[in-house]
C-alpha positions as CSV (number, residue, x, y, z in Angstrom):
1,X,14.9,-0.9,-9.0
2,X,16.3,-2.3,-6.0
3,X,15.2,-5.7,-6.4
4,X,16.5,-5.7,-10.1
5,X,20.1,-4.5,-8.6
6,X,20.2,-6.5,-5.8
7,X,20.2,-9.7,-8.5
8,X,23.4,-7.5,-10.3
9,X,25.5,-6.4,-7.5
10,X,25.7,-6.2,-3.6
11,X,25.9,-2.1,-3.2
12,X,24.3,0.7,-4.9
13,X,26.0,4.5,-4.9
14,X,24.1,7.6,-3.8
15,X,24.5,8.8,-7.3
16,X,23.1,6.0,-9.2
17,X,19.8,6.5,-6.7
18,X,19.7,10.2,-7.6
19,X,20.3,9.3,-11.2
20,X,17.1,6.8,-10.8
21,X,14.9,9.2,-9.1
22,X,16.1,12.3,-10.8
23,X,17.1,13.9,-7.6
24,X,20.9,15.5,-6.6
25,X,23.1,12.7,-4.5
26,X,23.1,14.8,-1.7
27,X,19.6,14.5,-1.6
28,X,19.4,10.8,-1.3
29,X,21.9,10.9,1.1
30,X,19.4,13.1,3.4
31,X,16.6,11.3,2.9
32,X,18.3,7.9,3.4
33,X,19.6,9.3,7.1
34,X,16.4,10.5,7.8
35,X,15.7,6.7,7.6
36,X,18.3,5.5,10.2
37,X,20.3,3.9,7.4
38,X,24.2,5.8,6.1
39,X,26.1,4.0,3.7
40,X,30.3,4.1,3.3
41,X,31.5,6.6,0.4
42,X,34.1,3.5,-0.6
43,X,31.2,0.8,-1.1
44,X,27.9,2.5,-1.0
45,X,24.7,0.9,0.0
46,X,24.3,-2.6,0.8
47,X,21.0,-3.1,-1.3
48,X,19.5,-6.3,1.0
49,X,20.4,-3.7,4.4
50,X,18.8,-0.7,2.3
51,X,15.5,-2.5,1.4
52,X,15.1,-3.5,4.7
53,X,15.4,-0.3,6.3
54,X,12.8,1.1,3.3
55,X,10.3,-1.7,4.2
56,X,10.5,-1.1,7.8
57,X,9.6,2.4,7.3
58,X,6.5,1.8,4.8
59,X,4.9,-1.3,5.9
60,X,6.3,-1.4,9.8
61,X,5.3,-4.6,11.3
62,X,2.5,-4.0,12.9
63,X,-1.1,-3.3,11.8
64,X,-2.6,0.2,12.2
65,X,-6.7,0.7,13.2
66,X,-8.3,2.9,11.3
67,X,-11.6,4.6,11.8
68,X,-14.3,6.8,9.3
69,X,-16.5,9.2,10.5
70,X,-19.5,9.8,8.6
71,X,-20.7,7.7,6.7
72,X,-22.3,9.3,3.6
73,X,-21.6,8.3,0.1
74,X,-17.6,9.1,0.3
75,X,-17.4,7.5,3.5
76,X,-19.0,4.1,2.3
77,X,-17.1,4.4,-1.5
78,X,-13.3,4.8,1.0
79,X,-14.7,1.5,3.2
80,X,-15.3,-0.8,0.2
81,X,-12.2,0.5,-1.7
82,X,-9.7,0.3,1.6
83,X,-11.5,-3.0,2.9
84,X,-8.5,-6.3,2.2
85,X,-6.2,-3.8,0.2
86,X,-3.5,-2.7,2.5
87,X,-2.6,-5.5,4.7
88,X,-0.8,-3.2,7.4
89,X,-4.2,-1.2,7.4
90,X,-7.7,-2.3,9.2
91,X,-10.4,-1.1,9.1
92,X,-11.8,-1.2,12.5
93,X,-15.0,0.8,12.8
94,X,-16.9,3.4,11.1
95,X,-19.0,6.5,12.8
96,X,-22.1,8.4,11.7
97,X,-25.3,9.9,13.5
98,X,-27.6,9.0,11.5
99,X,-30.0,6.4,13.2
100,X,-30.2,4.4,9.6
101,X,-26.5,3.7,9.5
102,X,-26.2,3.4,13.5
103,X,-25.5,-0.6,13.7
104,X,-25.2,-1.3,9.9
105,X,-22.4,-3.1,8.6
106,X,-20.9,-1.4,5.4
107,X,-18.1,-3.5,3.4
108,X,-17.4,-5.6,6.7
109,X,-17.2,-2.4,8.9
110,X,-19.3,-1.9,12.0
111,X,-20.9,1.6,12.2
112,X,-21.2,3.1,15.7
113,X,-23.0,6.3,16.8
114,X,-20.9,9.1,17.1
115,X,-21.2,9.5,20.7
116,X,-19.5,6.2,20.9
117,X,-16.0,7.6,19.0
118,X,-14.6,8.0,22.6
119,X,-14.8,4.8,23.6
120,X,-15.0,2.8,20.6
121,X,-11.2,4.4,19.8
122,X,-9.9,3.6,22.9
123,X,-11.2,-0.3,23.2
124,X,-10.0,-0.8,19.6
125,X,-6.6,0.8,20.0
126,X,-7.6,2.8,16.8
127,X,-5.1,5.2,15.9
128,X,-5.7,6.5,12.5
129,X,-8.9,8.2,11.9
130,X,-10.8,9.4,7.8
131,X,-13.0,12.2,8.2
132,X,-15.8,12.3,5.3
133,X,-18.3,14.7,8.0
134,X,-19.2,18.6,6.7
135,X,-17.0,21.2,7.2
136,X,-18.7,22.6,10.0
137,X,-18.1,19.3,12.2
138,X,-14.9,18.8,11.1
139,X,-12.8,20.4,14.3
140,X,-15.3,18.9,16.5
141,X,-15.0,15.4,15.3
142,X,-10.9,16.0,14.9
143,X,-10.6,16.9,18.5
144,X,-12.6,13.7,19.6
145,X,-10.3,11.7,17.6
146,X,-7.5,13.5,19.1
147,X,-8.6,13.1,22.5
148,X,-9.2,9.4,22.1
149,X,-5.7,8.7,21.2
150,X,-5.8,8.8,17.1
151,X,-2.3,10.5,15.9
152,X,-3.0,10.4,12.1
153,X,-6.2,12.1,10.1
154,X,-6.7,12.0,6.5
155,X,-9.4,14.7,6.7
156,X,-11.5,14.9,2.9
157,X,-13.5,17.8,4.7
158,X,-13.0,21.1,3.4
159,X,-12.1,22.8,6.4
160,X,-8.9,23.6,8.0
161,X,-8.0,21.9,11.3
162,X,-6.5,23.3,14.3
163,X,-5.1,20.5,16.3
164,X,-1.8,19.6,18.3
165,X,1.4,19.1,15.9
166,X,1.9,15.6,17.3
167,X,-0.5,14.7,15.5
168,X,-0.4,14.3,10.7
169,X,-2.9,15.5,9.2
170,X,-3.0,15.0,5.2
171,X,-6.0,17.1,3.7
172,X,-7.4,16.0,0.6
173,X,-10.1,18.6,-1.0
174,X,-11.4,17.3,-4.4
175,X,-12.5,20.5,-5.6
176,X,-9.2,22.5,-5.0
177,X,-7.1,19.4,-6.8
178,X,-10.0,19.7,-9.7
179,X,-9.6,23.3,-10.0
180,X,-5.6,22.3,-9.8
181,X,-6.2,19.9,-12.8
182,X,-8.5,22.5,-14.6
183,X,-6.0,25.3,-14.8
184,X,-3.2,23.0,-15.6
185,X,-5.1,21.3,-18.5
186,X,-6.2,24.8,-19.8
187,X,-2.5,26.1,-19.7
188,X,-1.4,23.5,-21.8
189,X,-4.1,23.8,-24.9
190,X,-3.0,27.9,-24.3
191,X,0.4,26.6,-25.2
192,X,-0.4,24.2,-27.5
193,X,-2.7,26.8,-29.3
194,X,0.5,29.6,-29.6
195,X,3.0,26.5,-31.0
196,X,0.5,26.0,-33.5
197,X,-0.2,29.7,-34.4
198,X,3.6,30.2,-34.4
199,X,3.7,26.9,-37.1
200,X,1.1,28.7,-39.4
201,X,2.6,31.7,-38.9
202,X,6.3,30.1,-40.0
203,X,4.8,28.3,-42.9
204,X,3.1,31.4,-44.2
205,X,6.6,33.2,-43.9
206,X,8.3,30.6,-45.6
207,X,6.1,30.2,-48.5
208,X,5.7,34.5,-49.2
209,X,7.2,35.6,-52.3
């Protein structure tokens, strides 16, 4: 949308933003501040300044490490699908105990033992880590990560981690967003189900003597 204005018009108003994103003007006028960037209530926002400051804050200029610990079949399907696809995102290196995946490559990505993390974090200046490890490992492996240096976990384990608030942690469990979808999707046949009972029942009305 930005693009497509900038070609139209040097400015943009907080209102035409909200009307875009269907939020309230004030709201964009938050969320903009919380981005280091304030625009004048006479001209707006400079569009060029405003996609700058955006960029900036989604792909900053310098590349993050990332690291996956474990290995199993989620841990290989994330390597392959992440592997050339974000360019401000590297893969680094990739963890497990298992002495069959101990100093196998998977999608380009080294595989270290686990006793390694410490060290292999450190040297590699890794500071994102994906944990695909049980539930029972989770905290363990978290605190490693922690420890190491690593200030951002997407954690697919379903357990619940207790670790400094410095540190993001986005938790992705597959079942509880399936169970999300499920109920969702079985709301909307209940509704669709009394529209179409309250049809029949109309028509039936309408046609009784």
């Amino acid at each position: 949308m930005l693009a497509d204005r900038r070609l139209s018009g040097p400015s943009i108003f907080s209102h035409e933003l909200a009307f875009a994103c269907r939020l309230t003007a004030a709201q964009v006028r938050r969320d903009l501040m919380l981005i280091g960037y304030s625009g004048s209530s006479t001209t707006g926002y400079e569009v060029k300044r405003l996609l700058l400051s955006i960029g900036a804050l989604l792909d900053p200029p310098h590349i993050r490490e990332v690291a996956i610990v474990g290995m199993g079949h989620l841990g290989r399907s994330i390597a392959a699908y992440l592997v050339n696809r974000l360019p401000k995102i590297h893969l680094n290196a990739a963890f497990d105990i298992s002495p069959d995946k101990i100093g196998a490559t998977f999608s380009g990505v080294p595989c270290f033992a686990a006793g390694q993390l410490s060290e292999v974090v450190a040297s590699r200046e890794i500071t994102l880590g994906i944990l695909t490890v049980p539930a029972d490992q989770a905290q363990s492996v978290a605190e490693h990560l922690v420890a190491a240096g690593v200030t951002g976990i997407l954690n697919f384990a379903p357990a619940c981690l207790r670790i400094p608030e410095k540190v993001h942690v986005v938790n992705i469990d597959m079942t509880v967003a399936l169970e999300k979808v499920a109920f969702f999707a079985c709301g909307s046949q209940r509704r669709k189900g009394n529209s179409d009972d309250h049809s029949n029942t109309s028509n039936i009305d309408q046609t009784a003597p």
